[in-house]
MARVEXVEX-991003 format. One record per residue (C-alpha): residue in one letter; x, y, z. Coordinates in steps of 0.1 Angstrom, whole numbers, padded with zeros to 4 digits, always signed. Each point is the difference from the previous one (the first is absolute). Last residue first. Layout:
% residues N
aXYZ/...
END
This chain:
% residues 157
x+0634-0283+0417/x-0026+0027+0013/x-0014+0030-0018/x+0008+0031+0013/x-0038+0024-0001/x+0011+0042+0011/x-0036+0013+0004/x+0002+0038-0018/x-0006+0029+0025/x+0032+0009+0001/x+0034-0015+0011/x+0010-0032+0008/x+0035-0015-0004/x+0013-0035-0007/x+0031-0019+0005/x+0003-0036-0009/x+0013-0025+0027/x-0037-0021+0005/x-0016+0032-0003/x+0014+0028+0017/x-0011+0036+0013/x+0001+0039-0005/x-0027+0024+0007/x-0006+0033-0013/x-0025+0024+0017/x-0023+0002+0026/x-0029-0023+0002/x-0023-0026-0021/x+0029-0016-0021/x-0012-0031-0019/x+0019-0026+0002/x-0010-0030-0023/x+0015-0036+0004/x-0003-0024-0026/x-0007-0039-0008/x-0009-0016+0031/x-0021+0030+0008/x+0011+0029+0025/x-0012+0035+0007/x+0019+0023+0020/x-0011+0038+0005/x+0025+0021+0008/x+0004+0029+0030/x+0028+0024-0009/x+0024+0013+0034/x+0027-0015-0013/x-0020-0037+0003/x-0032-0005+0011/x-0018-0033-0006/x-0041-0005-0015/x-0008-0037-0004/x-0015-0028-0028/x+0005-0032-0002/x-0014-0019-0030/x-0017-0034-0018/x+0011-0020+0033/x-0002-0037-0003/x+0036-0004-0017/x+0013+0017+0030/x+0019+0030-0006/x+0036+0005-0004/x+0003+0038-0003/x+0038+0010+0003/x+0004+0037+0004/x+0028+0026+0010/x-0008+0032+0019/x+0031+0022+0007/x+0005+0014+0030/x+0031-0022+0016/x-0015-0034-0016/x-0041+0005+0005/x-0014-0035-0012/x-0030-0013-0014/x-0006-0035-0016/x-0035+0012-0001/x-0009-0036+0011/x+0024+0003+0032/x+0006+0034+0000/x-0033+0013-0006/x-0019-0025+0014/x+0017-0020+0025/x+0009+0034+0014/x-0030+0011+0002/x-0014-0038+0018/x+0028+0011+0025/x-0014+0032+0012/x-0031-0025+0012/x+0021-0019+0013/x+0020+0028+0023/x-0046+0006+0010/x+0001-0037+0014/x-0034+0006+0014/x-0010-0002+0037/x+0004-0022+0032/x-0033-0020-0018/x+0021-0001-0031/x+0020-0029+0015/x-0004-0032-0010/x+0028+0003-0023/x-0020-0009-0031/x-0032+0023+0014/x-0019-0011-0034/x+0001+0044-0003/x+0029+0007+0018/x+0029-0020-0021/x-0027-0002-0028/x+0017+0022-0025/x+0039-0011+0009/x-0011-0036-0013/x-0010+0014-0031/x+0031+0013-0003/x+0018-0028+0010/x-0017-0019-0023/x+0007+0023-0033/x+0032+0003+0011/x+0005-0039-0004/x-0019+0000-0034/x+0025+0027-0015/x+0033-0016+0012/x+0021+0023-0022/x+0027+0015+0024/x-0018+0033+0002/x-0034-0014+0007/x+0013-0029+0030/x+0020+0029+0017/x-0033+0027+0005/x-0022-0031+0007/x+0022-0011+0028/x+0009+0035+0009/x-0039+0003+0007/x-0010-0038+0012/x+0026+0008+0027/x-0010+0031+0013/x-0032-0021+0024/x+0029-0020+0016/x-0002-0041-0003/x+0010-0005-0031/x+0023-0022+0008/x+0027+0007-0024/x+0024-0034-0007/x-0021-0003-0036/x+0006+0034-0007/x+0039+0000+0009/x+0014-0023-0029/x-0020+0010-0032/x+0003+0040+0018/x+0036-0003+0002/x+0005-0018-0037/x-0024+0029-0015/x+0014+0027+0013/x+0041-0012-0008/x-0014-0006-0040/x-0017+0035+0002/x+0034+0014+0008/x+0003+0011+0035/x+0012+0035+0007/x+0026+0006+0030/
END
């Protein structure tokens, strides 16, 4: 079962506040959730939170060793949290909701076997394709494909 964005908002605006917090993955979906339904200050926090997990020793654990699953988490945040990026069965679909501090996000992804070159502004996104051959994605539900040596800008509503 899909949820509408509605139904993902209204479960994360209940569950967050009852979240403790209290695991080092939890800052990561957190972020991840609080992007994608809109609440661009909150990810922002949780994000920044998820950066010093290890280095202001939040858990008071980093002598035992680093939180390395955090670590994977912070990429996450990133490209599918402000990247708005999602792989639905193969297909690579994108929602970037940056933070209104960031000027860009940039990151390489592979998809089909091409490797592409995301770069991110509030206004546009630009995929460059830097590997193999065609690739095909989406842009906030609009279909888009990639091929040559030619940057492919979408300009976002």
């Amino acid at each position: 079962m899909k949820l509408t964005a509605e139904q993902t908002r209204a479960d994360f605006d209940f569950y967050d506040p009852l979240t403790t917090g209290d695991s080092t993955l939890s800052a990561a979906v957190q972020s991840i959730v609080a992007a994608q339904v809109g609440h661009a200050d909150l990810a922002r926090r949780y994000f920044e939170r998820m950066l010093w997990v290890d280095l202001a020793d939040l858990h008071a654990n980093t002598a035992d060793g680093v939180h390395i699953a955090s670590t994977g988490g912070t990429w996450q945040a990133l490209v599918g949290g402000f990247g708005g990026m999602r792989d639905d069965g193969g297909v690579l679909r994108f929602d970037p909701r940056l933070p209104r501090e960031w000027r860009a996000l940039s990151f390489q992804v592979r998809t089909g076997g091409s490797a592409v070159r995301v770069n991110l502004t509030h206004d546009r996104a630009t995929f460059t394709l830097r590997a193999g051959g065609p690739a095909t994605f989406e842009v906030r539900g609009r279909t888009y494909r990639l091929s040559g040596a030619e940057p492919l800008v979408v300009e976002l509503r």
